[in-house]
C-alpha positions in Angstrom: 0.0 0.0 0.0 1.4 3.4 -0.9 -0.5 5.8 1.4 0.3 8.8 -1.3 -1.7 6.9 -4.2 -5.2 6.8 -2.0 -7.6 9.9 -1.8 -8.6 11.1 1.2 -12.0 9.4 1.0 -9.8 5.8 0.9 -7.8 6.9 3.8 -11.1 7.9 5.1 -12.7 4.3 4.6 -9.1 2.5 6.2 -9.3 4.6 9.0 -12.9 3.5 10.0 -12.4 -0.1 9.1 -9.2 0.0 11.6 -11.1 1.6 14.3 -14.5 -0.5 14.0 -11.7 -3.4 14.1 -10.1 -2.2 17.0 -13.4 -1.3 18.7 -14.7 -4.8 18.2 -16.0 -5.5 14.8 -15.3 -7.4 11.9 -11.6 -7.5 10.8 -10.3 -4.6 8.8 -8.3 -6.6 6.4 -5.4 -4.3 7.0 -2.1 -6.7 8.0 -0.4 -5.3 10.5 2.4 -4.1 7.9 -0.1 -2.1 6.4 -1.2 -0.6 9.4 2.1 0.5 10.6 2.1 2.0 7.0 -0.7 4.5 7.3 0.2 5.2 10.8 3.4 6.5 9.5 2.1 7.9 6.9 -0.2 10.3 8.5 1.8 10.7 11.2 4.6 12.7 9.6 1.9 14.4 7.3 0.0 16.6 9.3 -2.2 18.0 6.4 -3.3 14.3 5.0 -4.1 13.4 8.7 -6.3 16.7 9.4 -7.9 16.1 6.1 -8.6 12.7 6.3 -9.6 13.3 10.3 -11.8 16.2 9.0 -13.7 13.8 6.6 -14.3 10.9 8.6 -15.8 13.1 11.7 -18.4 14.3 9.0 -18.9 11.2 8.2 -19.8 10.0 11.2 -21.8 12.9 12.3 -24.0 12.2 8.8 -24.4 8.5 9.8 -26.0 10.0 13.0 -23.2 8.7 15.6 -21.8 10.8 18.8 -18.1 8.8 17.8 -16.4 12.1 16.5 -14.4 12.9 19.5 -13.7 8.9 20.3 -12.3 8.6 16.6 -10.0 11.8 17.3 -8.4 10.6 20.5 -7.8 7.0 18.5 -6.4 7.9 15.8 -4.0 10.4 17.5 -3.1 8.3 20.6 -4.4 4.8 20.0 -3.5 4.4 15.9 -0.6 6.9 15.7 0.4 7.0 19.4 0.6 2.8 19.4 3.1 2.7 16.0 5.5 5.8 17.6 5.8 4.2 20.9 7.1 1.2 19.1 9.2 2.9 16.8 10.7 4.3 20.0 11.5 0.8 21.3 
């Protein structure tokens, strides 16, 4: 996977498939190499993550859920926070 090649609307859609993964539901089909991927990805570009952030809260506030804030504090500390600290390692 080559994070640059995917609209924002794709990272959108890999983004919400991680999270409903991580949250419980069916499998995201992301390996774990892809995962760490992304998270790199959007971690050192700060406009592609604010964009892609941006889009996915409107998405959920159109599909009537209360997850916006939930879906910020993953992706910053649980997605992006979880592939730094083991970079760190």
């Amino acid at each position: 996977m080559r994070p640059t090649d995917l609209t924002p609307a794709e990272l959108v859609d890999l983004l919400d498939d991680a999270y409903q993964e991580d949250r419980g539901g069916p499998s995201s089909g992301l390996a774990p190499a892809e995962r760490n991927v992304l998270a790199d990805y959007l971690g050192c570009h700060e406009e592609a993550r604010s964009e892609a952030l941006h889009l996915w809260q409107e998405r959920l506030a159109w599909q009537g859920g209360d997850g916006e804030e939930d879906a910020a504090y993953w992706l910053d500390v649980e997605f992006l926070g979880a592939r730094l600290e083991e970079r760190q390692a």
